[in-house]
ZAVO-528819 format. One line per field, with one value per residue: residue number from 0; y, x, z of N, C-alpha, C in turn. Coordinates in nm, 4 decimals, m for minus. Layout:
<recs>
k	(NUM ...)
n_y	(Y ...)
n_x	(X ...)
n_z	(Z ...)
ca_y	(Y ...)
ca_x	(X ...)
ca_z	(Z ...)
c_y	(Y ...)
c_x	(X ...)
c_z	(Z ...)
</recs>
This chain:
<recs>
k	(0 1 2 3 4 5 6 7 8 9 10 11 12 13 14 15 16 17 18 19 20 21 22 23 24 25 26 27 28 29 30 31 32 33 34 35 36 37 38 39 40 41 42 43 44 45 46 47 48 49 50 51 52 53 54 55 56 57 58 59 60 61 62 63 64 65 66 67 68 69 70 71 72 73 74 75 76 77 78 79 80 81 82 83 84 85 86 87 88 89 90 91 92 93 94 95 96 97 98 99 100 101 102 103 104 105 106 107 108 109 110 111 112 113 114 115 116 117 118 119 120 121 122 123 124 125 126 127 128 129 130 131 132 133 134 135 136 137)
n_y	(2.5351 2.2561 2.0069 1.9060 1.5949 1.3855 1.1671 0.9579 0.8408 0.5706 0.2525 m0.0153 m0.2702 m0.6170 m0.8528 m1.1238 m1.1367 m1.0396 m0.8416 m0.6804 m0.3763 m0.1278 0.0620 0.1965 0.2841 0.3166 0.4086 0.4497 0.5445 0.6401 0.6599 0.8114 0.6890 0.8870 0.9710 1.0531 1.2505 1.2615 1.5402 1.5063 1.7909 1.9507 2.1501 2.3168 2.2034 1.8731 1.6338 1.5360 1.2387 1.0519 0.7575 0.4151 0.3318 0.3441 0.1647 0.2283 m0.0414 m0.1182 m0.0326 m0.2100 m0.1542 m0.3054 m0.3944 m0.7099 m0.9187 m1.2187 m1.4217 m1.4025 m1.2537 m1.3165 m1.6046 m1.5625 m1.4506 m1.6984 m1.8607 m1.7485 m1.7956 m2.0500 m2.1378 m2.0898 m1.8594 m1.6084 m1.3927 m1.1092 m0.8534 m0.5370 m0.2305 0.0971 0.3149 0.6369 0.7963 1.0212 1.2209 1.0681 0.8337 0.8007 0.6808 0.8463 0.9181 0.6420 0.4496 0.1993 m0.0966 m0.3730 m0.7608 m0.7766 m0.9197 m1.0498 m0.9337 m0.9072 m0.9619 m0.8052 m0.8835 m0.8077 m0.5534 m0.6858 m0.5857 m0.5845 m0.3658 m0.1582 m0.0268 m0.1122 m0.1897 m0.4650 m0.4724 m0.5739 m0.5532 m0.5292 m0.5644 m0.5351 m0.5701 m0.5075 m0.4452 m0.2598 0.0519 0.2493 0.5538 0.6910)
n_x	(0.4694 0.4561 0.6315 0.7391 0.7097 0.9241 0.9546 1.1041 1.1644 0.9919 0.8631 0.7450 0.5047 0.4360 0.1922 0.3471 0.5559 0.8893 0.9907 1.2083 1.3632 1.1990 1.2226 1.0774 0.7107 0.4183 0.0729 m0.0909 m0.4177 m0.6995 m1.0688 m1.3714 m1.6856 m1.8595 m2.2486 m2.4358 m2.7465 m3.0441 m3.3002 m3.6066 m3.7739 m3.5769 m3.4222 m3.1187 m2.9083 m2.7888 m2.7997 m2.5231 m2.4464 m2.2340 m2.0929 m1.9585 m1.6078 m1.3378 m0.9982 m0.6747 m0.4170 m0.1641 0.1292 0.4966 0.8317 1.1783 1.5167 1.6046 1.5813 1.6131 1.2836 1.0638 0.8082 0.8242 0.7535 0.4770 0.3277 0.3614 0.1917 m0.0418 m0.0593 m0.0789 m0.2947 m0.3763 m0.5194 m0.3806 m0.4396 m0.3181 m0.2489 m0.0964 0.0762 0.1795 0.4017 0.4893 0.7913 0.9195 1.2858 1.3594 1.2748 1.0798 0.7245 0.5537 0.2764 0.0591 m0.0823 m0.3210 m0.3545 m0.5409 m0.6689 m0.4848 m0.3509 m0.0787 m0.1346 0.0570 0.3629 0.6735 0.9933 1.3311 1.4832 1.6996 2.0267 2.3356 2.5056 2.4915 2.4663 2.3175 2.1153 1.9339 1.6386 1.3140 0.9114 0.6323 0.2559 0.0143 m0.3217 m0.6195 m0.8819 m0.9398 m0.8569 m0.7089 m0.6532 m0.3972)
n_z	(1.6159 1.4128 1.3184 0.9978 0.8554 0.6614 0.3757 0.3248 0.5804 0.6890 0.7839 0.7451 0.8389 0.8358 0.9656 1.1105 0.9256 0.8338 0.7031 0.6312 0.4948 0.3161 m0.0266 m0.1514 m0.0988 m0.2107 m0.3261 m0.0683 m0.0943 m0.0811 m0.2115 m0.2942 m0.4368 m0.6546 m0.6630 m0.8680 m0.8469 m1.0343 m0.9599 m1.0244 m1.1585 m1.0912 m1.2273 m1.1819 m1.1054 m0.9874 m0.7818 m0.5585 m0.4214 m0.2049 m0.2056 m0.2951 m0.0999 m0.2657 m0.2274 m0.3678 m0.4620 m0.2761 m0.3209 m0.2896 m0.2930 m0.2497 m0.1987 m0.3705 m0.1640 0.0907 0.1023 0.2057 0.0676 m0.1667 m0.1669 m0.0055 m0.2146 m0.3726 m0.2847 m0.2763 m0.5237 m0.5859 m0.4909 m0.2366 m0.0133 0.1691 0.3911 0.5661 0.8372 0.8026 0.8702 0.7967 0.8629 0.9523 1.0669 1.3104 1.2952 1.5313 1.5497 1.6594 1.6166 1.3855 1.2249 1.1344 0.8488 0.9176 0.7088 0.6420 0.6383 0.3858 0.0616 m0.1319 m0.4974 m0.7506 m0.8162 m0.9149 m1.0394 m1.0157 m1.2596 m1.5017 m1.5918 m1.7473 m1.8018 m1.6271 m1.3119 m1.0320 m0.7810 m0.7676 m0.7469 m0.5988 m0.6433 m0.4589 m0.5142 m0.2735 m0.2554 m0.0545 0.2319 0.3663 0.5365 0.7206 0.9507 1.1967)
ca_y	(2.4797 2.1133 1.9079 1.8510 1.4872 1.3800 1.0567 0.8352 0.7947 0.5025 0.1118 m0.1332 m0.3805 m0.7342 m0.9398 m1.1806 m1.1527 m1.0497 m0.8196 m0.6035 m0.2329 m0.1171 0.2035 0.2988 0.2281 0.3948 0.3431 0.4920 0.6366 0.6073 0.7590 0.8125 0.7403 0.9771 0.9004 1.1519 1.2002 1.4291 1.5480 1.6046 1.9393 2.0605 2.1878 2.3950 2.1213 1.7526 1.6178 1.4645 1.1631 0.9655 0.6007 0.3043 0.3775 0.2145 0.2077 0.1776 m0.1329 m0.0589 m0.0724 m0.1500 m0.1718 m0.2907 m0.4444 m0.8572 m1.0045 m1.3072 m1.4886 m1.3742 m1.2115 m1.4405 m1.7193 m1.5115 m1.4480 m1.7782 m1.9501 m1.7188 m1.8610 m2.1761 m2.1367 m2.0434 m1.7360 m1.5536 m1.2478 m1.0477 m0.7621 m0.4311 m0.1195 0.1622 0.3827 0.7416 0.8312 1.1360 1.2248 1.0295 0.7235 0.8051 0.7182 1.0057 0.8615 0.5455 0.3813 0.0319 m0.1439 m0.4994 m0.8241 m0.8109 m1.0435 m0.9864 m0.9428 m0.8505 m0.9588 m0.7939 m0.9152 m0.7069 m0.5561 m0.6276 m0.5261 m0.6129 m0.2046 m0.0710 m0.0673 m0.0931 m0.2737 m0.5980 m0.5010 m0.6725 m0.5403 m0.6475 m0.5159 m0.5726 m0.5634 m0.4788 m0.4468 m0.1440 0.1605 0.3613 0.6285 0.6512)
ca_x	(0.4591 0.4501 0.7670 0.7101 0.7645 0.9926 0.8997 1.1980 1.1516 0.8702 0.8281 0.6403 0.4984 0.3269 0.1880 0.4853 0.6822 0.9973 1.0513 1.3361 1.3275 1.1387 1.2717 0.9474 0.5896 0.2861 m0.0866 m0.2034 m0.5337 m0.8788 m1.1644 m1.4860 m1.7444 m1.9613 m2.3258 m2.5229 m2.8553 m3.1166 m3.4644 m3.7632 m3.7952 m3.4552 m3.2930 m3.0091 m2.7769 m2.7896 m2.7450 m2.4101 m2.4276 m2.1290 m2.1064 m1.8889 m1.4903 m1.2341 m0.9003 m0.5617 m0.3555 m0.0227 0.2903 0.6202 0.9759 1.2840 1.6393 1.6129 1.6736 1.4939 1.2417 0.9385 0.7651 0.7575 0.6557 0.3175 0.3044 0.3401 0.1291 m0.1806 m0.0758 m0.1207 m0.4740 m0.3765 m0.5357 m0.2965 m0.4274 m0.2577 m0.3200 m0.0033 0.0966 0.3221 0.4270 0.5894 0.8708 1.0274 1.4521 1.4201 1.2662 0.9580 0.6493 0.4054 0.2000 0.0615 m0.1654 m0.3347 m0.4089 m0.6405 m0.6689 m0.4130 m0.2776 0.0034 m0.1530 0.1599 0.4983 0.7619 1.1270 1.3980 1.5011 1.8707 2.1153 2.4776 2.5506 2.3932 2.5374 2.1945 2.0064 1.8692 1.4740 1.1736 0.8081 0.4623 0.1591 m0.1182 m0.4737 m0.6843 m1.0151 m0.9696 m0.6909 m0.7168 m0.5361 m0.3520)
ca_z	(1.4814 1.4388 1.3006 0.8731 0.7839 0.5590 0.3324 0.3232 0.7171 0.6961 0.8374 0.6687 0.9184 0.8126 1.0790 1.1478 0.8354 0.8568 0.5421 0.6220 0.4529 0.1305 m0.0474 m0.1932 m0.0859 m0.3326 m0.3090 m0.0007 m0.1216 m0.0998 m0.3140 m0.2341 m0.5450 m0.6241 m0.7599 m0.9456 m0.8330 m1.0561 m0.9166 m1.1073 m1.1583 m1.0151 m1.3486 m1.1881 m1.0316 m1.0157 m0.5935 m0.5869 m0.3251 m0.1792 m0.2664 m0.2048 m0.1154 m0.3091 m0.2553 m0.4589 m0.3893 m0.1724 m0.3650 m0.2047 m0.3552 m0.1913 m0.2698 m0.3213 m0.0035 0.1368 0.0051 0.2475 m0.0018 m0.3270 m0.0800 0.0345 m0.3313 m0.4768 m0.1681 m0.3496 m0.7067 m0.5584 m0.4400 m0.1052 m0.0048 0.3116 0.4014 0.6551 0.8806 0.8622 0.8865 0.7207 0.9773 0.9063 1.1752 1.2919 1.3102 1.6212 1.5067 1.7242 1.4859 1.3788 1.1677 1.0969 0.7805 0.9269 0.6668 0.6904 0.5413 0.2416 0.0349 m0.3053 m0.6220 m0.8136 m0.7717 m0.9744 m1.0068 m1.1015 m1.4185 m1.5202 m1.6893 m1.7471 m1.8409 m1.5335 m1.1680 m0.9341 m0.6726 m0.8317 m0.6614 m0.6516 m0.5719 m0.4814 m0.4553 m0.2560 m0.2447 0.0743 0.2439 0.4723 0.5695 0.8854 0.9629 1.3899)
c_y	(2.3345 2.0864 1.8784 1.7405 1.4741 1.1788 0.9259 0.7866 0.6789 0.3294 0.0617 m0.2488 m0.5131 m0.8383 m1.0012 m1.2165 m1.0486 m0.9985 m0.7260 m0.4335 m0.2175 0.0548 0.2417 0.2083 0.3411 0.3519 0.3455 0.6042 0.5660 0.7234 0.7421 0.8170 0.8302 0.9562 0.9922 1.1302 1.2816 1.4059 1.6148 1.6922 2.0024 2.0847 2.2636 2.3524 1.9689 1.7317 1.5042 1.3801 1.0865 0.8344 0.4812 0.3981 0.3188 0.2853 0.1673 0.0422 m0.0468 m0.1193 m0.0759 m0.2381 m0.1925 m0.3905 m0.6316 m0.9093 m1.1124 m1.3480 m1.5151 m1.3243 m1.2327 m1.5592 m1.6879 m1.4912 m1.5777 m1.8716 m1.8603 m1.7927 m2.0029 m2.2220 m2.0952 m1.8751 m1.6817 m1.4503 m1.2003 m0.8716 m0.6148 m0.3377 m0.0111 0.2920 0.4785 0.8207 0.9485 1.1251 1.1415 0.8246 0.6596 0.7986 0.8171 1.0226 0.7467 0.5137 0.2650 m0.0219 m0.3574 m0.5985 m0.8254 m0.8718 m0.9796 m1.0053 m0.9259 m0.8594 m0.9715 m0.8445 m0.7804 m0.6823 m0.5828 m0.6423 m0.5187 m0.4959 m0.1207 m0.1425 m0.0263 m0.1881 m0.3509 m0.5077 m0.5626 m0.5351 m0.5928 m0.5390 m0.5786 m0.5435 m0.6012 m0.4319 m0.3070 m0.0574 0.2475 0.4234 0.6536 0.7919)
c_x	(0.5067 0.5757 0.7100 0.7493 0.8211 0.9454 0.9852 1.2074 1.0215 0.9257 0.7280 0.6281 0.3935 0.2941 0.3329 0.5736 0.7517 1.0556 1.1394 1.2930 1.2845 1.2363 1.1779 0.8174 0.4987 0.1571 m0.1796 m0.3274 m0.6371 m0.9617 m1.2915 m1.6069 m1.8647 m2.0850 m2.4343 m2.7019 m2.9693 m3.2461 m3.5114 m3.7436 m3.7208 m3.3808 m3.1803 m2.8949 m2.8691 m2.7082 m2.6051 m2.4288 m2.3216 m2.1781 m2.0262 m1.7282 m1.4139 m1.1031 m0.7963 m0.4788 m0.1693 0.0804 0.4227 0.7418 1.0811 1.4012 1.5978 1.6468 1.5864 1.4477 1.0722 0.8264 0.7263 0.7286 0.5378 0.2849 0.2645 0.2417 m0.0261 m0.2128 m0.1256 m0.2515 m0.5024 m0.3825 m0.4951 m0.3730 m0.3823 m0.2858 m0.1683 m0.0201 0.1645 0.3093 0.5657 0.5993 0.9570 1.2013 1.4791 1.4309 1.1260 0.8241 0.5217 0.3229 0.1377 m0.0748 m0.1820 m0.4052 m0.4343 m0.6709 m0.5936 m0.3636 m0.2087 m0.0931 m0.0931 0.2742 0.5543 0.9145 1.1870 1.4404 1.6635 1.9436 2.2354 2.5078 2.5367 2.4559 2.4316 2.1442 1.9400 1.7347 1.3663 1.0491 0.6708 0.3791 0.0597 m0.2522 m0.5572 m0.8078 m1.0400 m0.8590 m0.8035 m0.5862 m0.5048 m0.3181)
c_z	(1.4845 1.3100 1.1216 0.8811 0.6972 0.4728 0.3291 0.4826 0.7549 0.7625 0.7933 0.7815 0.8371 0.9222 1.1252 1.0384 0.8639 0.7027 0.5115 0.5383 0.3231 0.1109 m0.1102 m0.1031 m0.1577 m0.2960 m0.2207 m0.0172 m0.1427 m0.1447 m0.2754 m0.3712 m0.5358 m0.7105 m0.8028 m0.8967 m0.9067 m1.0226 m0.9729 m1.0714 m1.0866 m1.1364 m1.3110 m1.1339 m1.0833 m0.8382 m0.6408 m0.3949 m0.2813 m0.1544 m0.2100 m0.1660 m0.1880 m0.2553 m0.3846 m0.3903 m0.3693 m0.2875 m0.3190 m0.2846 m0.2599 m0.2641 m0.2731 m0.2631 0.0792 0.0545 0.0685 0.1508 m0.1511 m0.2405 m0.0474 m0.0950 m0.4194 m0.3966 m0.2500 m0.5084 m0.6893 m0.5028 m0.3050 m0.0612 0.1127 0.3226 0.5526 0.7012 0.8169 0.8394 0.7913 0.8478 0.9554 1.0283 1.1766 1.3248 1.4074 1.6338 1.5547 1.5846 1.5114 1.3701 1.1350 1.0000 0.8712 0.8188 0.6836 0.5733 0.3480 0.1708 m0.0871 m0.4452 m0.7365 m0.7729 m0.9029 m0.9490 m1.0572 m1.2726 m1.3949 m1.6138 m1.6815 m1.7464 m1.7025 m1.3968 m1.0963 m0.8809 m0.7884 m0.6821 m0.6974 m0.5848 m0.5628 m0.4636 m0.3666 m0.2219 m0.0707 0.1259 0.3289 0.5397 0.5854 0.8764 1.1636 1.3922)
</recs>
């Protein structure tokens, strides 16, 4: 019987940035559309064909640290389009990885700051999203 994964065991790689640990990442999924097809004189279904893929864009959360990540952010606001190749890569107890998403050509479309709050004792985090052309699975 093979080893369950656990989800907080992951690595976020970006080409050569340098972005230290996230505590969430969201958004690995892809969909497959589906495009209705009906034929004369078939009244008892309707052919269901597969279509383009889309995916969701990657979401990743971590504590504010650096400044890698609103720089690739604000380098798109500025007209400068980065895109970059990485990874997310889910590791077992040992640190050996198991799994890996590659995802291709991405750049931020969404950078959150933190919320805060004088009342509240928590991680100041930021997150970004980004938007991507293609996720493989290893």
């Amino acid at each position: 019987m093979t080893e369950v994964l656990v989800a907080f065991r992951f690595v976020v790689r970006v080409d050569d940035l340098v972005l230290g640990g996230f505590t969430e990442c969201g958004g690995l999924q892809l969909e497959t559309e589906v495009q209705d097809y009906p034929e004369g004189g078939q009244n008892t279904y309707v052919h269901k064909l597969p279509g383009r893929v889309k995916q969701t864009n990657i979401r990743l959360k971590r504590g504010l640290a650096g400044r890698a990540l609103w720089e690739w952010y604000a380098r798109v606001v500025d007209g400068e389009l980065v895109r970059r190749n990485g990874s997310v890569q889910l590791t077992d107890g040992t640190g050996a990885v198991e799994t890996e998403w590659q995802f291709s050509r991405a750049y931020p479309v969404k950078w959150q700051g933190p919320d805060l709050n004088a009342t509240q004792n928590q991680v100041a985090a930021e997150t970004i999203e980004l938007a991507y052309e293609g996720l493989r699975k290893r």
